[in-house]
Each structure stands twice: as structure tokens, then as C-alpha cells.
HTML snippet that shows the backbone in 3Dmol.js (N, CA, C, O; Angstrom):
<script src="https://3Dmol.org/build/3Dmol-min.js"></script>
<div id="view" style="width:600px;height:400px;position:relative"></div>
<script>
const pdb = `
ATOM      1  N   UNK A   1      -2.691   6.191 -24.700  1.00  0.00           N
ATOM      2  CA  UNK A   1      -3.971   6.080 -24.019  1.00  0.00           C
ATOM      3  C   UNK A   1      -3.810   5.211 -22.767  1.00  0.00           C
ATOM      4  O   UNK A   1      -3.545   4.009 -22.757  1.00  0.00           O
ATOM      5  N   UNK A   2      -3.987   5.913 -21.843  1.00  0.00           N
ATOM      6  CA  UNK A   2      -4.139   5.204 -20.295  1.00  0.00           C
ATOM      7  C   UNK A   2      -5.378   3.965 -20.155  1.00  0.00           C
ATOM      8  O   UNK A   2      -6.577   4.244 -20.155  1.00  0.00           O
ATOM      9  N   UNK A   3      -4.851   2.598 -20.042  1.00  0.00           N
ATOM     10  CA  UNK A   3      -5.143   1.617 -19.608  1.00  0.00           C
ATOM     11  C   UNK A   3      -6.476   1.249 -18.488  1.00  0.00           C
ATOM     12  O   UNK A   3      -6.209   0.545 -17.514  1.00  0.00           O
ATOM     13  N   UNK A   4      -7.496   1.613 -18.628  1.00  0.00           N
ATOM     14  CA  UNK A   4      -8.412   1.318 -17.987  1.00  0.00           C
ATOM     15  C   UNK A   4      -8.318   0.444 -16.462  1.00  0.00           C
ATOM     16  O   UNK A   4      -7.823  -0.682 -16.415  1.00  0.00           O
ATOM     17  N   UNK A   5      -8.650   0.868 -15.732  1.00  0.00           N
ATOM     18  CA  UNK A   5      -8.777  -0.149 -14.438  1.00  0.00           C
ATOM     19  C   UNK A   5      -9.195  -1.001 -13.792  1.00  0.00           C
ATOM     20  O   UNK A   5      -9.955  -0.540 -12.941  1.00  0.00           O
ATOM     21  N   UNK A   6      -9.055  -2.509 -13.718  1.00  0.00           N
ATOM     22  CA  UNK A   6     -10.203  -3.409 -13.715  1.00  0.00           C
ATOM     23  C   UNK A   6     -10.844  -3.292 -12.405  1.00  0.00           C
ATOM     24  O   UNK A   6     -10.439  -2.453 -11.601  1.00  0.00           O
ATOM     25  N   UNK A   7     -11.899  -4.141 -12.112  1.00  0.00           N
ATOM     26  CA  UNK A   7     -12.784  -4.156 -10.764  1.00  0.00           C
ATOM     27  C   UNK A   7     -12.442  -5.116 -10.261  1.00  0.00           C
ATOM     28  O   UNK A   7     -12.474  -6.182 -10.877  1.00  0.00           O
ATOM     29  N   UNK A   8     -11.994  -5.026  -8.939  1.00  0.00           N
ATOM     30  CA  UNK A   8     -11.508  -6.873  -8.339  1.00  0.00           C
ATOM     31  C   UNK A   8     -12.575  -6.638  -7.319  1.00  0.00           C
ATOM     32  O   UNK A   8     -13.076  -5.653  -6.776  1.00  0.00           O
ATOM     33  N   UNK A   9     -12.725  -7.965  -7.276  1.00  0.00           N
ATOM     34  CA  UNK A   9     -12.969  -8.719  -6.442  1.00  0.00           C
ATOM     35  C   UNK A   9     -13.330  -8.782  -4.783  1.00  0.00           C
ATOM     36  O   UNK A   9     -12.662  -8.030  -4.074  1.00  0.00           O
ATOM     37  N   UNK A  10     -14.295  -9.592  -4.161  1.00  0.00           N
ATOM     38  CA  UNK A  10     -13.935  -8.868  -2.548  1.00  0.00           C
ATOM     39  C   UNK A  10     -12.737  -9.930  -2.007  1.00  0.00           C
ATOM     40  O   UNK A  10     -12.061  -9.543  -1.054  1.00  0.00           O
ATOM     41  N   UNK A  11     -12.512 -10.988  -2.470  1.00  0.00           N
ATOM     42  CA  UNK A  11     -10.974 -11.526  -2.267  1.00  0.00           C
ATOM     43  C   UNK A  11     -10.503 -11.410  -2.708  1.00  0.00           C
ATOM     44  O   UNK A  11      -9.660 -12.307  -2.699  1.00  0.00           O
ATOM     45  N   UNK A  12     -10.276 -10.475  -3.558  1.00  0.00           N
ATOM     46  CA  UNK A  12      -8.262 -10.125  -4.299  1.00  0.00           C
ATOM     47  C   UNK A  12      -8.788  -8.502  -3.244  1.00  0.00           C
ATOM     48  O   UNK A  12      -7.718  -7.916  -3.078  1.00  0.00           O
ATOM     49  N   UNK A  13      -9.677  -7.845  -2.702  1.00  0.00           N
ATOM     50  CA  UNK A  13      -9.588  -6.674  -2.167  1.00  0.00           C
ATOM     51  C   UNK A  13      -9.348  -7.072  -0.692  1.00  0.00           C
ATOM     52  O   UNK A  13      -8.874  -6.313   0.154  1.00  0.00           O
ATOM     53  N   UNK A  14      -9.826  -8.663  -0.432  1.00  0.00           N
ATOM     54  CA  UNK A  14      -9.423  -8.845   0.995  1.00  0.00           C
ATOM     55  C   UNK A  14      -8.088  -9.160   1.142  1.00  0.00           C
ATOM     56  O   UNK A  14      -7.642  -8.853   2.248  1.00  0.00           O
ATOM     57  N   UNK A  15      -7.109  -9.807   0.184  1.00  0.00           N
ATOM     58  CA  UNK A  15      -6.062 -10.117   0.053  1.00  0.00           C
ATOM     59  C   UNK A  15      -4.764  -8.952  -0.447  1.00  0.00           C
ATOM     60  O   UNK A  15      -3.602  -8.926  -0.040  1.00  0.00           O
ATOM     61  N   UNK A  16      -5.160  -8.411  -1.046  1.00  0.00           N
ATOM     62  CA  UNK A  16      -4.797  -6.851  -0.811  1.00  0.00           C
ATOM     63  C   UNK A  16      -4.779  -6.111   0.105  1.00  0.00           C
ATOM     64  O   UNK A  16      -3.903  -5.254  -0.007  1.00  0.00           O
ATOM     65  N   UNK A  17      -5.521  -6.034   1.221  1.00  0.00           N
ATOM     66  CA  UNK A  17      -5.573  -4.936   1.914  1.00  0.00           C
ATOM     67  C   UNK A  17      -5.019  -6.289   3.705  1.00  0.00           C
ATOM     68  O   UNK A  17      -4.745  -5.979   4.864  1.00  0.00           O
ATOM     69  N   UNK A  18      -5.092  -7.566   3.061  1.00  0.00           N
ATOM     70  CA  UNK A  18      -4.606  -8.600   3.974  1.00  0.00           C
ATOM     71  C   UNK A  18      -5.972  -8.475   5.591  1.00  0.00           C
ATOM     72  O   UNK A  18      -5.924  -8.470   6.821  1.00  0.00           O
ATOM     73  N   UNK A  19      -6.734  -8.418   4.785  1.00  0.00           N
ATOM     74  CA  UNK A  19      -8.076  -8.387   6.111  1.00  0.00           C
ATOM     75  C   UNK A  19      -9.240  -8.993   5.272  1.00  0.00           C
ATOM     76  O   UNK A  19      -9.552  -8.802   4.096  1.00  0.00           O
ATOM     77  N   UNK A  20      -9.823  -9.839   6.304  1.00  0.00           N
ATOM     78  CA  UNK A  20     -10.905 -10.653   6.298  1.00  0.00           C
ATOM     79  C   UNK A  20     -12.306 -10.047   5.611  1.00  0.00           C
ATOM     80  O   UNK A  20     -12.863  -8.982   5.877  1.00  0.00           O
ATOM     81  N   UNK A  21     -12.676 -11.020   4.689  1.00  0.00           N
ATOM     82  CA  UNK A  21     -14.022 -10.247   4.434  1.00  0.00           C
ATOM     83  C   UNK A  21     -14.941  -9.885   5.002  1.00  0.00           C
ATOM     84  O   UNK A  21     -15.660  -9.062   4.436  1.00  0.00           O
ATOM     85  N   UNK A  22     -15.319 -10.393   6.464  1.00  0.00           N
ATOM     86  CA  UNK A  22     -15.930  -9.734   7.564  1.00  0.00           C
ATOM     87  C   UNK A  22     -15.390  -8.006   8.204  1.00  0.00           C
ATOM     88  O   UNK A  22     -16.143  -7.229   8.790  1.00  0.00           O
ATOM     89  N   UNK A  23     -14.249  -7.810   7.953  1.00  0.00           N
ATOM     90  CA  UNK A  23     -13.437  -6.873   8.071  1.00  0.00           C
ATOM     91  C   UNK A  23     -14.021  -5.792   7.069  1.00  0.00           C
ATOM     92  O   UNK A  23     -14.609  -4.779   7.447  1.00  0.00           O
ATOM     93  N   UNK A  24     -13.779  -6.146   5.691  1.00  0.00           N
ATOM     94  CA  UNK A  24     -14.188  -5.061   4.620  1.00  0.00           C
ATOM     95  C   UNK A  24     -15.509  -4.839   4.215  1.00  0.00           C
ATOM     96  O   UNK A  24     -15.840  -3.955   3.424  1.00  0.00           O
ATOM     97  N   UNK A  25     -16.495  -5.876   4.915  1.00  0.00           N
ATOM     98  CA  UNK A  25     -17.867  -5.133   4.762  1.00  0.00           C
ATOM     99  C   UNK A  25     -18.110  -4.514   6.035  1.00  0.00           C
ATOM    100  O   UNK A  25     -18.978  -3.662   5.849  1.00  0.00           O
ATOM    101  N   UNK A  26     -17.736  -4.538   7.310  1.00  0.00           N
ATOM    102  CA  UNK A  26     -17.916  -3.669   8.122  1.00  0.00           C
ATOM    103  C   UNK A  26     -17.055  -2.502   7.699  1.00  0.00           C
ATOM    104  O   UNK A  26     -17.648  -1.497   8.090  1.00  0.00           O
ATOM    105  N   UNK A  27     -16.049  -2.191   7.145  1.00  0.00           N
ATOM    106  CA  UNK A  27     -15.241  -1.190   6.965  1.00  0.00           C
ATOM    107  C   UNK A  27     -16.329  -0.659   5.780  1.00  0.00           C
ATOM    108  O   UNK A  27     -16.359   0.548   6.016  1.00  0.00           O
ATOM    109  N   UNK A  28     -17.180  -0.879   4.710  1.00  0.00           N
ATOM    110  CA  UNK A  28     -18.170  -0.505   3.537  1.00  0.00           C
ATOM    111  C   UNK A  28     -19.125   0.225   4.363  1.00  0.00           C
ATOM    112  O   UNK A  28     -19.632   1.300   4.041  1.00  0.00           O
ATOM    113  N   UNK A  29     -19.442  -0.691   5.917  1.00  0.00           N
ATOM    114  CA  UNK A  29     -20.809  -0.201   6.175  1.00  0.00           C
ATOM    115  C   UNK A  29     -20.413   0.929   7.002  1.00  0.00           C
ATOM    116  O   UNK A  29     -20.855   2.044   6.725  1.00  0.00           O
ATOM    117  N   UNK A  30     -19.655   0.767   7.954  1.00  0.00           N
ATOM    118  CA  UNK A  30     -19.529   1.881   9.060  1.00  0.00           C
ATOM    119  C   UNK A  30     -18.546   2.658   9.039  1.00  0.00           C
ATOM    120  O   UNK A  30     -18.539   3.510   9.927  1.00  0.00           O
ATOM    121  N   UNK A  31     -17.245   2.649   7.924  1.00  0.00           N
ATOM    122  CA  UNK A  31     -16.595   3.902   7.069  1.00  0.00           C
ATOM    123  C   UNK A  31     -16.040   4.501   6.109  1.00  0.00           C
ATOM    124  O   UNK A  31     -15.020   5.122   5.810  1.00  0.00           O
ATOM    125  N   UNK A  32     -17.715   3.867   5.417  1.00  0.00           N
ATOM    126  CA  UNK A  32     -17.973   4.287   3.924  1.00  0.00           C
ATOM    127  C   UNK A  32     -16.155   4.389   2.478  1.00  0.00           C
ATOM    128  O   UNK A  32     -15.617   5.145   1.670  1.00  0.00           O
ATOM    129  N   UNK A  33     -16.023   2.995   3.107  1.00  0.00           N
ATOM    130  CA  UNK A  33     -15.308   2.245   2.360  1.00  0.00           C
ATOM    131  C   UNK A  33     -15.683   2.754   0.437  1.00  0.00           C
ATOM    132  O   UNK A  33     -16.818   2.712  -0.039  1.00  0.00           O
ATOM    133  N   UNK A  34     -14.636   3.119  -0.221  1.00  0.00           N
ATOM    134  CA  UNK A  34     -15.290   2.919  -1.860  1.00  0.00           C
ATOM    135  C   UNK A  34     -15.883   1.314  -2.208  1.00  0.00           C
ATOM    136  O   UNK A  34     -15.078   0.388  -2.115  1.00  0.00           O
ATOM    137  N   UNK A  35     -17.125   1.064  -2.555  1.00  0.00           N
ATOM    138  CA  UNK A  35     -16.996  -0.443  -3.205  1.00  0.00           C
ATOM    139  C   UNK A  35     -18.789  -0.497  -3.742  1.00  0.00           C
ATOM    140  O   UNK A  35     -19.600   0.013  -2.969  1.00  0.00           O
ATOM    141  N   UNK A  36     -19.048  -0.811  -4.402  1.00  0.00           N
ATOM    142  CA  UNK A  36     -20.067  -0.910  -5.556  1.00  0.00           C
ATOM    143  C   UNK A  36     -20.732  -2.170  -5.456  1.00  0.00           C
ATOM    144  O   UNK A  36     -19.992  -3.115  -5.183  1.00  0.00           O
ATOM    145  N   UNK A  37     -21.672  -2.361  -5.574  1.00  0.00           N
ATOM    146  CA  UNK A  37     -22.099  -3.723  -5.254  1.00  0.00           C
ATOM    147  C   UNK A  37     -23.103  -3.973  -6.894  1.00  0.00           C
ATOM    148  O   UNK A  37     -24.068  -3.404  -7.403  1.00  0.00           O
ATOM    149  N   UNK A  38     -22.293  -5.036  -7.238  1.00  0.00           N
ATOM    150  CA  UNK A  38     -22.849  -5.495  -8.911  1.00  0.00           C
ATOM    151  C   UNK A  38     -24.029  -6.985  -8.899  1.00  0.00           C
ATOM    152  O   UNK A  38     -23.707  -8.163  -9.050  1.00  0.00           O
ATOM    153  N   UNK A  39     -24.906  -6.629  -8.752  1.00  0.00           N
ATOM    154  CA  UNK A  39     -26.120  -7.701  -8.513  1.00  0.00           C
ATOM    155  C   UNK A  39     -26.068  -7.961  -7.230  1.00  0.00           C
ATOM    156  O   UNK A  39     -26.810  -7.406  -6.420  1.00  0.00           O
ATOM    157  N   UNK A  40     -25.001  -9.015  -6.854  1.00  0.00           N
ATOM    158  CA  UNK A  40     -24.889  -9.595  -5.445  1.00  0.00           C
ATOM    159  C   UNK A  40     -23.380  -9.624  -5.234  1.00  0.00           C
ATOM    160  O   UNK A  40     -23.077  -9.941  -4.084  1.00  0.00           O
ATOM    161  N   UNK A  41     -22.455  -9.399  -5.968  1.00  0.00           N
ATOM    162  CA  UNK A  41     -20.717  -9.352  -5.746  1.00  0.00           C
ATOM    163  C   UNK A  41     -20.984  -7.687  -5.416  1.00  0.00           C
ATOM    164  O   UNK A  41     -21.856  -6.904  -5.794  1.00  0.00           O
ATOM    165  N   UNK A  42     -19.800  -7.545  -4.526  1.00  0.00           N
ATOM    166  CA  UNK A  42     -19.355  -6.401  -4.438  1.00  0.00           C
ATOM    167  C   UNK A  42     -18.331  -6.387  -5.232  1.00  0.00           C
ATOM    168  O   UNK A  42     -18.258  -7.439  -5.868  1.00  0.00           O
ATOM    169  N   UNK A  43     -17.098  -5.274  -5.583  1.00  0.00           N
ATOM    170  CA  UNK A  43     -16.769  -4.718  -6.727  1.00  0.00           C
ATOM    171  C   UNK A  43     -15.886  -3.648  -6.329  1.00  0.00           C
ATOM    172  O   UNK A  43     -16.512  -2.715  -5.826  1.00  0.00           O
ATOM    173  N   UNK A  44     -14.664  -3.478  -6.387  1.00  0.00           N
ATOM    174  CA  UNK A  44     -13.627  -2.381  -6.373  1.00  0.00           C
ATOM    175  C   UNK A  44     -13.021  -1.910  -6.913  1.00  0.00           C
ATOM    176  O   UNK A  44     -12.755  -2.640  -7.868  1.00  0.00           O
ATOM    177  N   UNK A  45     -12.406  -0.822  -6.995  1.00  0.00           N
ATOM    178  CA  UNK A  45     -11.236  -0.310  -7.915  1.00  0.00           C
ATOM    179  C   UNK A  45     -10.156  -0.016  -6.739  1.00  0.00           C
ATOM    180  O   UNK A  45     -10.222   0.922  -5.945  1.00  0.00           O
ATOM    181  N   UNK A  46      -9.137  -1.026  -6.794  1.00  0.00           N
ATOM    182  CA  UNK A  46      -7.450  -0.713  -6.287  1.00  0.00           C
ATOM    183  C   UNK A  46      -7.015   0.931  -5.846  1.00  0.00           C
ATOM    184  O   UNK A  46      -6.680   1.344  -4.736  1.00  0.00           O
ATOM    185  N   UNK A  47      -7.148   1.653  -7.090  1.00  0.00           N
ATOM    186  CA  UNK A  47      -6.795   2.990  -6.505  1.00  0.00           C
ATOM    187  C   UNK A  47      -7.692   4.161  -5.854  1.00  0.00           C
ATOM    188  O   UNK A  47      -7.324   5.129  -5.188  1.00  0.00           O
ATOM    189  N   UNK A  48      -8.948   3.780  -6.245  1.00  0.00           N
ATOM    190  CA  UNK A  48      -9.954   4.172  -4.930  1.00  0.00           C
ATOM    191  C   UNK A  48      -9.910   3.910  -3.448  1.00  0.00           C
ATOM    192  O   UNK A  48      -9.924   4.729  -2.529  1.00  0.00           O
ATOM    193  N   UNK A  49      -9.857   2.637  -3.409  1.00  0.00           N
ATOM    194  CA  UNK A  49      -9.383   2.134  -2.003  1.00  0.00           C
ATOM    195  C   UNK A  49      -8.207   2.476  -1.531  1.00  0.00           C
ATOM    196  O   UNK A  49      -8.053   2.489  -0.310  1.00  0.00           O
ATOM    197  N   UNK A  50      -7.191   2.805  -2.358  1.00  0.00           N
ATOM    198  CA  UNK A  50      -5.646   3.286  -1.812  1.00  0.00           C
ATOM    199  C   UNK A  50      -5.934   4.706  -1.085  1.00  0.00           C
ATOM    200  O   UNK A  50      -5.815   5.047   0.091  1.00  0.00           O
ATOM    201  N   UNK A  51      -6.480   5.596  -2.573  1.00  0.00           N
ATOM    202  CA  UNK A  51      -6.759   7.086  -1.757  1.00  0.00           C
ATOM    203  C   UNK A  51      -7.825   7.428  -0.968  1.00  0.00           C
ATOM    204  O   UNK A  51      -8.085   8.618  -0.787  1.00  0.00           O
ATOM    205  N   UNK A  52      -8.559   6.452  -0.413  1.00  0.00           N
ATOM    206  CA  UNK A  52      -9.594   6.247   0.758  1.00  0.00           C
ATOM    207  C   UNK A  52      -8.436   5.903   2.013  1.00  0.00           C
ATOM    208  O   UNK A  52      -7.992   6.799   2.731  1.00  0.00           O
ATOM    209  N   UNK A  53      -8.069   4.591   2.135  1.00  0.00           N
ATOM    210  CA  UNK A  53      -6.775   4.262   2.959  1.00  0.00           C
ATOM    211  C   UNK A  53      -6.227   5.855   3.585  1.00  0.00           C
ATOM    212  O   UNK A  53      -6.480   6.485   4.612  1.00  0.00           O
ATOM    213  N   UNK A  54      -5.266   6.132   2.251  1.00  0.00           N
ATOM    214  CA  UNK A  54      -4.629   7.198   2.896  1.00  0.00           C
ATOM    215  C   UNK A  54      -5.237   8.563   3.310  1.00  0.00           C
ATOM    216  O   UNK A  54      -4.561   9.386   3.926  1.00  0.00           O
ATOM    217  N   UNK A  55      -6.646   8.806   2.928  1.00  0.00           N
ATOM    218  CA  UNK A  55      -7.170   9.646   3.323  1.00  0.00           C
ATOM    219  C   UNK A  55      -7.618   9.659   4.894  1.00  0.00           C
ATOM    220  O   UNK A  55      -7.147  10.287   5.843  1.00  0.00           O
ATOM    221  N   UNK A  56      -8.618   8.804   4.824  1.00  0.00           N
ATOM    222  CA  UNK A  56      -8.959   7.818   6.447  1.00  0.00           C
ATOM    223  C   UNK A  56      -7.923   7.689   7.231  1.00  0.00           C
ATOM    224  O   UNK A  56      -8.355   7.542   8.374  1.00  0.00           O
ATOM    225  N   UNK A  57      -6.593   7.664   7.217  1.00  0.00           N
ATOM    226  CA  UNK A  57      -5.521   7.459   8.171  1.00  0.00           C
ATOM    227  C   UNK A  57      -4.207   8.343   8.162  1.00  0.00           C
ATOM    228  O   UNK A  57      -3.131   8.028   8.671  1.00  0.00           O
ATOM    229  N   UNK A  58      -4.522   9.564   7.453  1.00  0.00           N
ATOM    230  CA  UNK A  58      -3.728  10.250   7.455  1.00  0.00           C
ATOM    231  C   UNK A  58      -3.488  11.088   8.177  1.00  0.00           C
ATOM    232  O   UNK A  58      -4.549  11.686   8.352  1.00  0.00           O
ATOM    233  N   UNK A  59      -2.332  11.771   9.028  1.00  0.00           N
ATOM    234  CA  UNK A  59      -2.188  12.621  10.378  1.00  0.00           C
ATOM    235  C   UNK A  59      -1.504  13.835   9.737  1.00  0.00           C
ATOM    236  O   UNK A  59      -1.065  13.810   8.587  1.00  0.00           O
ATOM    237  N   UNK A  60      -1.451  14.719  10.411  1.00  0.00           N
ATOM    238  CA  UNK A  60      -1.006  15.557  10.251  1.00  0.00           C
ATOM    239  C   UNK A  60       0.476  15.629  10.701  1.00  0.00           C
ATOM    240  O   UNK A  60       0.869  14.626  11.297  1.00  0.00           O
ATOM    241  N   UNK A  61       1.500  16.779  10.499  1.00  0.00           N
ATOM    242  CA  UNK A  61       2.932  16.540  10.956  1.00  0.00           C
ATOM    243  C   UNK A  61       2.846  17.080  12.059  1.00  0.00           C
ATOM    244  O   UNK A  61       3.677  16.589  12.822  1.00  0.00           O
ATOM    245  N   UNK A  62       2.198  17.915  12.559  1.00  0.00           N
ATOM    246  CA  UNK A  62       2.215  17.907  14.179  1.00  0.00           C
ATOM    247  C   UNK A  62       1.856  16.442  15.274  1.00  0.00           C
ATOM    248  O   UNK A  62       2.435  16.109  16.309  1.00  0.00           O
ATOM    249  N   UNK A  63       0.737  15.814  14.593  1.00  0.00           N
ATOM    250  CA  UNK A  63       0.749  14.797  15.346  1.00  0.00           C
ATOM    251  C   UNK A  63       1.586  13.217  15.107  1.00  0.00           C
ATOM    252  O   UNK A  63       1.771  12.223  15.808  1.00  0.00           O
ATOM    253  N   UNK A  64       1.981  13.675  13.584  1.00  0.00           N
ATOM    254  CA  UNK A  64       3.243  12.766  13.414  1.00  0.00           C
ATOM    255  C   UNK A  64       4.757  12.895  14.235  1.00  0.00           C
ATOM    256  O   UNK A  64       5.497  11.975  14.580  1.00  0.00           O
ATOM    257  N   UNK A  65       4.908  14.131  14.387  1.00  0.00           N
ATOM    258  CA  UNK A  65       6.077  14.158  15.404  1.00  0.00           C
ATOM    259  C   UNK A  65       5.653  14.051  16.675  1.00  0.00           C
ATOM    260  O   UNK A  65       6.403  13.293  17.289  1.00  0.00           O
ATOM    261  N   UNK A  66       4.949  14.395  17.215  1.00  0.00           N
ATOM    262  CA  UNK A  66       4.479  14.014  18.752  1.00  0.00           C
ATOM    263  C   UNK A  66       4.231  12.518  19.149  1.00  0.00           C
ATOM    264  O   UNK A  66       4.230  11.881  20.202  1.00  0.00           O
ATOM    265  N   UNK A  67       4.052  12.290  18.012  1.00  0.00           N
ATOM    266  CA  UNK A  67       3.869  10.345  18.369  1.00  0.00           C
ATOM    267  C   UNK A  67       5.364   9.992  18.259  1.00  0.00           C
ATOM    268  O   UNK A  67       5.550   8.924  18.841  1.00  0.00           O
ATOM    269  N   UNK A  68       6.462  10.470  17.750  1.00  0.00           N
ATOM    270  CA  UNK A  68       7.625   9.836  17.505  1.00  0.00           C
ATOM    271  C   UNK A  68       8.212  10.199  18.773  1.00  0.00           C
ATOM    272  O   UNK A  68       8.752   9.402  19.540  1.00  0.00           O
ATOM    273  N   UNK A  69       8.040  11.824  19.011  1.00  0.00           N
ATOM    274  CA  UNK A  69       8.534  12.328  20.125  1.00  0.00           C
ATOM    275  C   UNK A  69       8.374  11.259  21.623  1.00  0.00           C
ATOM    276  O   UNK A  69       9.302  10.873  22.333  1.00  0.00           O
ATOM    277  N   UNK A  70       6.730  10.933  21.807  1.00  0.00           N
ATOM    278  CA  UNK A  70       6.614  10.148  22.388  1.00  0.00           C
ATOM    279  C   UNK A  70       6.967   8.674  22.933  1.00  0.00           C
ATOM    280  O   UNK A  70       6.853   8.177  24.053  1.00  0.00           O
ATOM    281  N   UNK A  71       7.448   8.163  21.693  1.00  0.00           N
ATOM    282  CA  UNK A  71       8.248   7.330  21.013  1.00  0.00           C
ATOM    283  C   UNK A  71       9.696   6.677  21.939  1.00  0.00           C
ATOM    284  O   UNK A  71       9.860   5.654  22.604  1.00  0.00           O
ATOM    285  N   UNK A  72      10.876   8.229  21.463  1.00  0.00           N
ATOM    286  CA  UNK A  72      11.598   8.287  21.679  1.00  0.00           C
ATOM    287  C   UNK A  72      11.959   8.615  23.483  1.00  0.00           C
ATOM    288  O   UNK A  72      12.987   8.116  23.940  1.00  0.00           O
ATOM    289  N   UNK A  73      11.414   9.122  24.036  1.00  0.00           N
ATOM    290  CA  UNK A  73      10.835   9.044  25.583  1.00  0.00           C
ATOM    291  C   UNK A  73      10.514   8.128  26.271  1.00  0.00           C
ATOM    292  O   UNK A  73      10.105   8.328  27.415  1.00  0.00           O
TER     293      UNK A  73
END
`;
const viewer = $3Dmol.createViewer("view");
viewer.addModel(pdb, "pdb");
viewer.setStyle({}, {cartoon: {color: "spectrum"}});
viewer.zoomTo();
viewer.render();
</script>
């Protein structure tokens, strides 16, 4: 049986992601960041925020080689 996932924190999520908590509630408000807000703490799950991350910043391989291409030029 798979291990349940705990909810951290907005400093173990600011210290994780190594950005300021001013940082991750503007990132909640203006691009709809995963995070739950429990009375008055906000509230995360680690691998929500990972596959948000990589979703939000992910390129395609055409524009991954054109940036290297560019790069190398």
C-alpha cells in the first residue's frame, strides 16, 4: 500500500522551490499555482507542485534546440 502524501507547509514549499513567500503567493494568485488554503495556512502537496513546475515551463523540442542552436552561435 502506497504511503500517503503529507501537506507542507508555505516554508518547507518556499524552501523547496528556494523562492520567497512573496514569490509563491503571487505565483497562487496570477499562475494558478496548486495550493489549498486550510483556515488561514496555505497547504501543498510536493508532487502537485512538481507536475505544475514542469508543466508551466515546459518547451517543446523544436524550441529546445533553437535555444541551444542559438546558444552555440
Amino acid at each position: 500500500m502506497a504511503q500517503e502524501e503529507r501537506w507542507v507547509s508555505m516554508g518547507e514549499i518556499c524552501k523547496y522551490l528556494g523562492s520567497s513567500r512573496d514569490t509563491i503567493k503571487r505565483m497562487i494568485k496570477s499562475q494558478n499555482m496548486p495550493a489549498y488554503k486550510m483556515e488561514r495556512k496555505w497547504k501543498f502537496k510536493i508532487n502537485e507542485v512538481d507536475t505544475w513546475m514542469h508543466e508551466k515551463n515546459s518547451i517543446s523540442s523544436e524550441e529546445r534546440e533553437s535555444i541551444l542552436y542559438a546558444k552555440d552561435n
